[in-house]
N, CA, C and O atoms as a printed pandas DataFrame, in Angstrom:
     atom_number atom_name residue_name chain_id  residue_number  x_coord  y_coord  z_coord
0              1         N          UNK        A               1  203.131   77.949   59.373
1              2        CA          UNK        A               1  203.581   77.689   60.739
2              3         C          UNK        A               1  203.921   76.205   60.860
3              4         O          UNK        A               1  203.102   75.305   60.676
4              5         N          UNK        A               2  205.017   76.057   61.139
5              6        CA          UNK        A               2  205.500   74.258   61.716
6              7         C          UNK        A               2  204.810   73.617   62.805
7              8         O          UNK        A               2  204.084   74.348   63.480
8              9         N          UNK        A               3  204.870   72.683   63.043
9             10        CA          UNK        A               3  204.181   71.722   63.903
10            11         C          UNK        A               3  205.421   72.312   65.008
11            12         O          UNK        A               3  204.764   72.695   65.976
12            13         N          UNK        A               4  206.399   72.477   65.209
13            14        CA          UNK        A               4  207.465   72.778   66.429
14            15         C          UNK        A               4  206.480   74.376   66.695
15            16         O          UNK        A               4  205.920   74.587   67.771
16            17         N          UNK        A               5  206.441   75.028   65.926
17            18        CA          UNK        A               5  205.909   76.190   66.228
18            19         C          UNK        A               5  204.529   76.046   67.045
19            20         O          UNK        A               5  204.326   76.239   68.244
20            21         N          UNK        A               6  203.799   75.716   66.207
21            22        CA          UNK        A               6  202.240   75.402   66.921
22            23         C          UNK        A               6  202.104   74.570   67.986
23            24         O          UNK        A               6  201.118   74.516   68.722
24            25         N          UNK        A               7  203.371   73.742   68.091
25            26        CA          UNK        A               7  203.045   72.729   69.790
26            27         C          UNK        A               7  204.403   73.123   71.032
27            28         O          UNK        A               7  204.324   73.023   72.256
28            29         N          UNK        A               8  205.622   73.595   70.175
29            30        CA          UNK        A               8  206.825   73.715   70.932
30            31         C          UNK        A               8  207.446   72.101   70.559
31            32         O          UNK        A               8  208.654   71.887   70.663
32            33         N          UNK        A               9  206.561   71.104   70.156
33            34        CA          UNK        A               9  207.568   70.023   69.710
34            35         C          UNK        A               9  207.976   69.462   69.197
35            36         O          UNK        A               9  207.136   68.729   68.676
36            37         N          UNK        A              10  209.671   69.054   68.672
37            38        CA          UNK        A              10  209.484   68.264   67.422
38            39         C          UNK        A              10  208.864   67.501   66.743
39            40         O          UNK        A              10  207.911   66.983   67.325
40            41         N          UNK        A              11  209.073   67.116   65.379
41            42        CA          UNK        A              11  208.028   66.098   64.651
42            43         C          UNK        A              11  208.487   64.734   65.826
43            44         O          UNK        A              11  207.545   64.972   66.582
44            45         N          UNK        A              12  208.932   63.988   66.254
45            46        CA          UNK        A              12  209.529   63.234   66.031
46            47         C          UNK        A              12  209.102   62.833   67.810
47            48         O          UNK        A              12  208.782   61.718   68.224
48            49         N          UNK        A              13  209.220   64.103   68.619
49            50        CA          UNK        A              13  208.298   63.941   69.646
50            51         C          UNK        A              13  206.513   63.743   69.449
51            52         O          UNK        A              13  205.854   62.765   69.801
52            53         N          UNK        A              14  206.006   65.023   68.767
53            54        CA          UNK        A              14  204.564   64.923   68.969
54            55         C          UNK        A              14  204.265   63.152   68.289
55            56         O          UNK        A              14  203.842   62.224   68.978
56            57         N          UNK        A              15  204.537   63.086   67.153
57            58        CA          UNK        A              15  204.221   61.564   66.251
58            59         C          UNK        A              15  204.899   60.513   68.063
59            60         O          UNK        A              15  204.586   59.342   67.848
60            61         N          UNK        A              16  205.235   60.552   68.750
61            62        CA          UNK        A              16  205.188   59.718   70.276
62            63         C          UNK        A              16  204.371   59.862   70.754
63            64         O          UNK        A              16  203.523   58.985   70.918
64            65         N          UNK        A              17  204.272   61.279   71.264
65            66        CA          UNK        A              17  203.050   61.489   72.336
66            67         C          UNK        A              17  201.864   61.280   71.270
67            68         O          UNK        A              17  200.791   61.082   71.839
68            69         N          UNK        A              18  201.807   61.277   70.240
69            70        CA          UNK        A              18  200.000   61.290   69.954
70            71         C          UNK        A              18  200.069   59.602   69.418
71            72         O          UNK        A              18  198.951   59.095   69.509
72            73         N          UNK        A              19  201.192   58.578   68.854
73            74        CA          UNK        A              19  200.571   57.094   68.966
74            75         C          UNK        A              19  200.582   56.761   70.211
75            76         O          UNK        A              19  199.674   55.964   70.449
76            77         N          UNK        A              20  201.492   57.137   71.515
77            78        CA          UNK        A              20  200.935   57.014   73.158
78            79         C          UNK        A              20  199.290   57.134   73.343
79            80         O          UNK        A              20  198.627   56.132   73.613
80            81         N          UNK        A              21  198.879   58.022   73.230
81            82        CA          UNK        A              21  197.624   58.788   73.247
82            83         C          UNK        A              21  196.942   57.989   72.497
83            84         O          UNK        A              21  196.069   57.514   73.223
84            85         N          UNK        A              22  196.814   57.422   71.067
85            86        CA          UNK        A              22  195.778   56.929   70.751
86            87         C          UNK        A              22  196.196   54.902   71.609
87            88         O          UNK        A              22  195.108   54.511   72.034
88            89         N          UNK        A              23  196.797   54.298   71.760
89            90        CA          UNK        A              23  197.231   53.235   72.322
90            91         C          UNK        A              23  196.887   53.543   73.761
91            92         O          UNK        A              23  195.979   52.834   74.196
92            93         N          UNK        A              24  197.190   54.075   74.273
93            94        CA          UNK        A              24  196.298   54.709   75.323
94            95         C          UNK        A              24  194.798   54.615   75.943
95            96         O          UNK        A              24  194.257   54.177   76.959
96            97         N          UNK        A              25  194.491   55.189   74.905
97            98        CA          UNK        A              25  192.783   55.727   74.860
98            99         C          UNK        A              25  192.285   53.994   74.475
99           100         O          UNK        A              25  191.227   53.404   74.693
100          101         N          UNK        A              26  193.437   53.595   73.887
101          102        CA          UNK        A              26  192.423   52.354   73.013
102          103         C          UNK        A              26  192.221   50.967   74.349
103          104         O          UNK        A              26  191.239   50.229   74.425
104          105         N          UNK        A              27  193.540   50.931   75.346
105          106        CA          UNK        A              27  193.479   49.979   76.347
106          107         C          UNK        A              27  192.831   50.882   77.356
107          108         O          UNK        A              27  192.474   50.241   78.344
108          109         N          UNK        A              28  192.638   51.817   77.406
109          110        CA          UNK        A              28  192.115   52.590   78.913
110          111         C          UNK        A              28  190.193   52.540   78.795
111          112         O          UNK        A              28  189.340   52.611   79.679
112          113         N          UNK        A              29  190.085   52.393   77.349
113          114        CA          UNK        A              29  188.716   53.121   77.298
114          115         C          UNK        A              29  187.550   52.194   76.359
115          116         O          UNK        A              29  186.362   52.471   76.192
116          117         N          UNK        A              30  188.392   50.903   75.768
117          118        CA          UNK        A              30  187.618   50.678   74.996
118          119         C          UNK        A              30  187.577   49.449   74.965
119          120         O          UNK        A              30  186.481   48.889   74.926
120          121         N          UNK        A              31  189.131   48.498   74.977
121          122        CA          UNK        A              31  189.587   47.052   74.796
122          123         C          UNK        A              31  188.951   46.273   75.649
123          124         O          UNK        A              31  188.884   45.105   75.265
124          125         N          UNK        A              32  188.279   46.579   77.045
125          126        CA          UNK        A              32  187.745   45.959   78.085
126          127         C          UNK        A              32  187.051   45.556   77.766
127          128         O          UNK        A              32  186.913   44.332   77.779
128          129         N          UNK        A              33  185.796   46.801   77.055
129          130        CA          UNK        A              33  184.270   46.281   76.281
130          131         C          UNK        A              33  184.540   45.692   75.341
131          132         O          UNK        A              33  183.669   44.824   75.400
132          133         N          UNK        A              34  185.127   45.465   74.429
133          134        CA          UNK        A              34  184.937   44.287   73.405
134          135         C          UNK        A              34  185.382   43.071   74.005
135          136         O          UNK        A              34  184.907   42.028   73.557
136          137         N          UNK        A              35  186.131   43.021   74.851
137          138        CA          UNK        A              35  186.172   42.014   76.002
138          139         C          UNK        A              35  185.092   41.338   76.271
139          140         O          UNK        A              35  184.831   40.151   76.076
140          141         N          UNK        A              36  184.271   42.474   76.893
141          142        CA          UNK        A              36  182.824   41.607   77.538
142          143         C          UNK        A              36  182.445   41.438   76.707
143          144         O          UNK        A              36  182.092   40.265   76.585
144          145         N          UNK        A              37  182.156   42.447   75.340
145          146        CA          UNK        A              37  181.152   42.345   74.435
146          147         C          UNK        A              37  181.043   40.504   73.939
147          148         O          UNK        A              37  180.025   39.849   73.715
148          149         N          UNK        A              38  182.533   40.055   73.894
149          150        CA          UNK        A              38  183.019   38.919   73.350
150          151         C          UNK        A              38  182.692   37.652   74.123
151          152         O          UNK        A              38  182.552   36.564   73.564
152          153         N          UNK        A              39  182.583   37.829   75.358
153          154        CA          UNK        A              39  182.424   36.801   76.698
154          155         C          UNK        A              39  180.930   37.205   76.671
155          156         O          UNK        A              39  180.433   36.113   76.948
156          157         N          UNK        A              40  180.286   37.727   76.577
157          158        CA          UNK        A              40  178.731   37.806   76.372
158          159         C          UNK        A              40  178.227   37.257   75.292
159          160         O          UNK        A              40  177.401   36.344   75.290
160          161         N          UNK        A              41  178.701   37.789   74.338
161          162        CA          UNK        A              41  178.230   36.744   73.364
162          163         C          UNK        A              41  178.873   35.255   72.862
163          164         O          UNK        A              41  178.599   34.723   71.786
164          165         N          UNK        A              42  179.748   34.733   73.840
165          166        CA          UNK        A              42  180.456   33.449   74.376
166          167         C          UNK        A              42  181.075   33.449   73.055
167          168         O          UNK        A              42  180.715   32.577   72.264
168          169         N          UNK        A              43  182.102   34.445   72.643
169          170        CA          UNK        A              43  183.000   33.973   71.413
170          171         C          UNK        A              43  184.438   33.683   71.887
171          172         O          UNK        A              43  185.319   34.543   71.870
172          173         N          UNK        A              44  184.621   32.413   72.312
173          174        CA          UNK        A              44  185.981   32.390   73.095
174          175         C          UNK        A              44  187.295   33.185   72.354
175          176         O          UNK        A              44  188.288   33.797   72.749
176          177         N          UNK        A              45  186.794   32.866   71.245
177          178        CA          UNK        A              45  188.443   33.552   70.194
178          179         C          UNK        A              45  188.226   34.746   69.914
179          180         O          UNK        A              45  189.067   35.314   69.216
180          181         N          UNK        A              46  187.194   35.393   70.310
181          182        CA          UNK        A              46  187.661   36.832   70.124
182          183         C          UNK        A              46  187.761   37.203   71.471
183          184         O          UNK        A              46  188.395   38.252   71.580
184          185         N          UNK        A              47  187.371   36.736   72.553
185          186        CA          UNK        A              47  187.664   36.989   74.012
186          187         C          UNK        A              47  189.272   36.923   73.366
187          188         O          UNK        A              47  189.737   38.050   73.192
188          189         N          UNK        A              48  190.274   35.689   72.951
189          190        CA          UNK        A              48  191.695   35.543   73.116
190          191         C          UNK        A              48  192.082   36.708   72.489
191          192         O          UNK        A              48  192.834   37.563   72.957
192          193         N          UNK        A              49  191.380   36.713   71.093
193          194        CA          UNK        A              49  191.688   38.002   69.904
194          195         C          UNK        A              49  192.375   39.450   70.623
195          196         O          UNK        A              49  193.495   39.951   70.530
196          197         N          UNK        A              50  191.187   39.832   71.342
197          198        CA          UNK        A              50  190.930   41.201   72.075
198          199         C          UNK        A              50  192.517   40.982   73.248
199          200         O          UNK        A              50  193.591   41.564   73.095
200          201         N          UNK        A              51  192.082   39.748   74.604
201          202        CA          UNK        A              51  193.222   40.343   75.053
202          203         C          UNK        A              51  194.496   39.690   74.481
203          204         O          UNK        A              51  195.441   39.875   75.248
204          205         N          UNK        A              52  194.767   39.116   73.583
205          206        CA          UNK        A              52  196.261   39.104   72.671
206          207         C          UNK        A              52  196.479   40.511   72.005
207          208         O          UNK        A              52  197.641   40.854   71.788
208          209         N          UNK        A              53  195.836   41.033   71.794
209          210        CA          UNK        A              53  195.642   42.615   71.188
210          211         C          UNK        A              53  196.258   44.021   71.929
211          212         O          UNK        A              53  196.930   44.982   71.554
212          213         N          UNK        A              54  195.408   43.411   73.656
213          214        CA          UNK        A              54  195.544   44.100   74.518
214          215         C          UNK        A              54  196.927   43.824   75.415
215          216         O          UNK        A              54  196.991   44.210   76.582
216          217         N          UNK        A              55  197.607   43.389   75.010
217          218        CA          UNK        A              55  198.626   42.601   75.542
218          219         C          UNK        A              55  199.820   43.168   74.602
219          220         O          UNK        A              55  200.884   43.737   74.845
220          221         N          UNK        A              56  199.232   42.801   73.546
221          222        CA          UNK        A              56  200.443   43.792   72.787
222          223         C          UNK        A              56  200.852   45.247   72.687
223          224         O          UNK        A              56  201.981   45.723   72.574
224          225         N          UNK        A              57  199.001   46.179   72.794
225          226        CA          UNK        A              57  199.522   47.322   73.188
226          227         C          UNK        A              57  199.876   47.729   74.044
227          228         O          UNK        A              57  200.214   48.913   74.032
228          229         N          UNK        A              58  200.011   46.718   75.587
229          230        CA          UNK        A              58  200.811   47.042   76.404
230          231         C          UNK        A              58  202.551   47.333   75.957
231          232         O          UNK        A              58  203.360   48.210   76.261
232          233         N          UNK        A              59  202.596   46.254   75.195
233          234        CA          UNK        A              59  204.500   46.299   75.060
234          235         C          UNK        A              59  204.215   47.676   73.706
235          236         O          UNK        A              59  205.225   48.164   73.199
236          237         N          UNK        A              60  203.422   47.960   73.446
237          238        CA          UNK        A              60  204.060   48.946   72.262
238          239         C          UNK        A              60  203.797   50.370   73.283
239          240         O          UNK        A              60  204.864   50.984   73.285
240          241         N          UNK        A              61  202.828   51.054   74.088
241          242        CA          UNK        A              61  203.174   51.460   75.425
242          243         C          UNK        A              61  204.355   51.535   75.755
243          244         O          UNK        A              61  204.786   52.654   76.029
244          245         N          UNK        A              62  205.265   50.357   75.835
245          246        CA          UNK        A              62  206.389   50.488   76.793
246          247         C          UNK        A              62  207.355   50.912   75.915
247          248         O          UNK        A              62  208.410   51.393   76.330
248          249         N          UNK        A              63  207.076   50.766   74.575
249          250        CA          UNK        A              63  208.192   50.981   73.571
250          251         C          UNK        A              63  208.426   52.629   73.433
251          252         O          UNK        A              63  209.388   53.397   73.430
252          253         N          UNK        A              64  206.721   52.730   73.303
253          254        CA          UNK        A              64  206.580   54.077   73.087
254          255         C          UNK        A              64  207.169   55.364   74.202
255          256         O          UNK        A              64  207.500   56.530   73.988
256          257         N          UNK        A              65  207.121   54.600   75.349
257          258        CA          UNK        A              65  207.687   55.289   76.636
258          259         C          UNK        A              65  209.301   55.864   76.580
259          260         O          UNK        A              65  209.934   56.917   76.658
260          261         N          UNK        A              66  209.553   53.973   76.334
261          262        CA          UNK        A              66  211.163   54.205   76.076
262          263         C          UNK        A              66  211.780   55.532   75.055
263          264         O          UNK        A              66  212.635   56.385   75.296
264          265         N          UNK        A              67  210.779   55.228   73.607
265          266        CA          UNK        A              67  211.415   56.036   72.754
266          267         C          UNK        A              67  211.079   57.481   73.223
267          268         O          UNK        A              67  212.114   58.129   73.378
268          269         N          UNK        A              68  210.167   58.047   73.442
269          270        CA          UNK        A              68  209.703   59.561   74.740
270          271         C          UNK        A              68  210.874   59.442   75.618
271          272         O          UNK        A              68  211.696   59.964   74.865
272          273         N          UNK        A              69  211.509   59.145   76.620
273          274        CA          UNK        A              69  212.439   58.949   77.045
274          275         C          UNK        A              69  213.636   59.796   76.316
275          276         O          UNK        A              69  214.065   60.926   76.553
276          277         N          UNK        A              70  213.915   59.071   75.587
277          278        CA          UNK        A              70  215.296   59.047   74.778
278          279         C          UNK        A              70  215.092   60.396   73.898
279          280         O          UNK        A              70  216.068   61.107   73.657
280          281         N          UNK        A              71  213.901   60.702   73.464
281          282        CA          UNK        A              71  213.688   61.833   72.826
282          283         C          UNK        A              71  214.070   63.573   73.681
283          284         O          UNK        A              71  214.601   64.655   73.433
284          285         N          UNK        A              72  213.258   62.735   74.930
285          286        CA          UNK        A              72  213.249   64.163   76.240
286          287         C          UNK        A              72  214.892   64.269   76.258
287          288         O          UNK        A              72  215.301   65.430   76.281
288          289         N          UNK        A              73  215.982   63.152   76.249
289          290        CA          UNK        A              73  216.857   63.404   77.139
290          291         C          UNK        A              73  218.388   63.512   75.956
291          292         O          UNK        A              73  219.574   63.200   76.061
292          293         N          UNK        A              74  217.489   64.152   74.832
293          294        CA          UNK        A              74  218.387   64.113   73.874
294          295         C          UNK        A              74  218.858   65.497   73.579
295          296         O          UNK        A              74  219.706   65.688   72.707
């Protein structure tokens, strides 16, 4: 059975929606606490580390959107 079969979506969609999903999960659920974890234990550069990190998976988010986009409307 194909991955189109078992989900209804192409390769080319699901490999979007599931690096969305894990980039996702990773700023929604987790990037905050190593945040504090980092400002608690007063490590200024991994405080920067974390949100330079978190900052980027914002723009890969937006990339990822765009390319979902272009996929739906193809």
């Amino acid at each position: 059975m194909s991955e189109n079969e078992k989900t209804g979506l192409n390769n080319s969609t699901y490999n979007i929606l599931s690096a969305l999903g894990r980039d996702a999960d990773f700023l929604y659920d987790t990037i905050d606490k190593y945040i504090r974890d980092a400002e608690s234990a007063n490590k200024s550069d991994l405080v920067e580390l974390w949100k330079t990190i978190k900052n980027d998976r914002h723009k890969h988010i937006d990339l990822l959107k765009g390319a979902l986009e272009k996929e739906i409307h193809q």
